[in-house]
C-alpha positions in Angstrom: 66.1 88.7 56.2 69.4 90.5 56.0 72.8 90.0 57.4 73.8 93.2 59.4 75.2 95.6 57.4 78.7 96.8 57.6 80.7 99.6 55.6 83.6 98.9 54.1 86.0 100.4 51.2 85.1 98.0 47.8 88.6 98.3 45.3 87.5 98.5 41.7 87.0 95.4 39.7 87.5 95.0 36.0 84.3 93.2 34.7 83.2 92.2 31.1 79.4 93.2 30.7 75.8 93.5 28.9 74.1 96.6 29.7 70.4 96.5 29.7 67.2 99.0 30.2 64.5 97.1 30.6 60.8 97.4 32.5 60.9 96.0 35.6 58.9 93.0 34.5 61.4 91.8 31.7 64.8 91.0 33.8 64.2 87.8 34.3 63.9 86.9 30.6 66.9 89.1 29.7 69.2 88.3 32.5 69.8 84.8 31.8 71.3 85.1 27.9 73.0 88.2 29.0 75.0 86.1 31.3 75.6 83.4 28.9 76.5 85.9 26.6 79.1 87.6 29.0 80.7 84.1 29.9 80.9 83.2 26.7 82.6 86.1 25.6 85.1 86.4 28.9 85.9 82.4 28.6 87.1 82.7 24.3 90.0 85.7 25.7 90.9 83.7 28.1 89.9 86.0 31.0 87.8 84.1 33.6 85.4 85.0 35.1 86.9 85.5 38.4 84.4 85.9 40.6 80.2 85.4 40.5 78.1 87.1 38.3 76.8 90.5 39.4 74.7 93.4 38.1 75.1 96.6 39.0 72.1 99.1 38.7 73.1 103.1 37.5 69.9 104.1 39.3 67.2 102.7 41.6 64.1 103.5 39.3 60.9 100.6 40.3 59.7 100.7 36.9 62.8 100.6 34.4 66.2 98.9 35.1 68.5 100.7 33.8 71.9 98.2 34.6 74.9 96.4 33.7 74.7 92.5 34.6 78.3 90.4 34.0 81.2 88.9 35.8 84.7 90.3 37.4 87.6 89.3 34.8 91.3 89.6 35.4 92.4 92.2 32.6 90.1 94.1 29.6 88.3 92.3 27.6 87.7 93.2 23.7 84.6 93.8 22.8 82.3 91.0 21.4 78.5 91.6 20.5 76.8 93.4 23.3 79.5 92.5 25.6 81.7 95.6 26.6 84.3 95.8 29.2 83.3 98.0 32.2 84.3 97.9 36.0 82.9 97.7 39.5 84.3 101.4 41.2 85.9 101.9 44.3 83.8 103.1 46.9 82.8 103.3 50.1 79.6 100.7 50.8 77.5 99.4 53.0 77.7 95.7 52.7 75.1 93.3 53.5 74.0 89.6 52.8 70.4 88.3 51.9 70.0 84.5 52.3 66.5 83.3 50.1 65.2 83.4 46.4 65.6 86.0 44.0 61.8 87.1 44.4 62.9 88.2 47.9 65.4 90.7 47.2 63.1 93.5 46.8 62.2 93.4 50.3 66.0 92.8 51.1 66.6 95.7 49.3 64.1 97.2 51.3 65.3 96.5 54.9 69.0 97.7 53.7 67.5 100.9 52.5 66.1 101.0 55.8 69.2 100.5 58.0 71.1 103.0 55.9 68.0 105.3 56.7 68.4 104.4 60.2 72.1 105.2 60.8 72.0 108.4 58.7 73.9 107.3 55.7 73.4 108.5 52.6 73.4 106.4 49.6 74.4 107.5 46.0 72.1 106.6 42.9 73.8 103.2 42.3 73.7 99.6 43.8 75.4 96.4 42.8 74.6 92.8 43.8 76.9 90.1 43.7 75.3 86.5 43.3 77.0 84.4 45.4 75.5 81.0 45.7 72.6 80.4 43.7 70.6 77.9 41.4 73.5 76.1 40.1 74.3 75.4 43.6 71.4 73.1 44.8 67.6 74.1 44.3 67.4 74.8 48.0 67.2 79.2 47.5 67.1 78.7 51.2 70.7 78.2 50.5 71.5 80.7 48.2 73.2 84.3 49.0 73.5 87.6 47.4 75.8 90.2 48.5 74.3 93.7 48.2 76.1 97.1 48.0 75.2 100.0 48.4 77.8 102.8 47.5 78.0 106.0 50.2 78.3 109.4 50.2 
């Protein structure tokens, strides 16, 4: 389900974001006009996005998401609305990629947690998931990858 992981040293990333808490149940009717918000927001300064959309979770909680969801820009953006600038942090992570739909990265999630388990790392309370190739890519989510990351102790 999952690419093997590997660690590796992220650099920080400027990003232009929406934070949300939500119950679990509500992200996928929030996500969607957060991100148009974001882009809209990042595309009138002028700065990007320059990379795919991402949301990065403070805190692995199955009930409430508690998590920023936006895009990498190339310099601080002003903030518009809900939209604030924030950043990706350095960090040591382990890496991995899940190939499928969006309803399988739970259990993506799960097998990572697992391999880190496995070979004794420790993971800190955050996570981030780049979306890589998705639904405006071709309907196939056969096709479609999301990078996840999970920073280390």
């Amino acid at each position: 389900m999952i690419e093997t992981p590997r660690i590796v040293q992220s650099a920080a990333q400027a990003t232009a974001v929406v934070r949300l808490t939500v119950p679990r149940s509500e992200i996928q009717s929030v996500m969607g006009p957060a991100i148009t918000e974001v882009i809209g927001a990042v595309q009138a300064q002028g700065l990007g996005p320059v990379g795919p959309v991402f949301s990065l979770h403070h805190k692995m909680d199955p009930e409430v998401f508690d998590f920023e969801v936006g895009v990498p820009v190339s310099g601080k953006l002003a903030p518009i609305g809900r939209v604030e600038p924030s950043q990706i942090p350095a960090a040591k992570v382990a890496r991995s990629i899940y190939r499928g739909g969006y309803e399988g990265l739970g259990p993506a999630w799960g097998e990572f947690e697992k391999w880190l388990a496995d070979n004794g790392h420790k993971p800190l309370a955050n996570l981030w998931e780049f979306y890589t190739i998705g639904p405006e890519s071709g309907p196939d989510p056969t096709q479609w990858a999301t990078e996840l990351n999970r920073p280390l102790a």
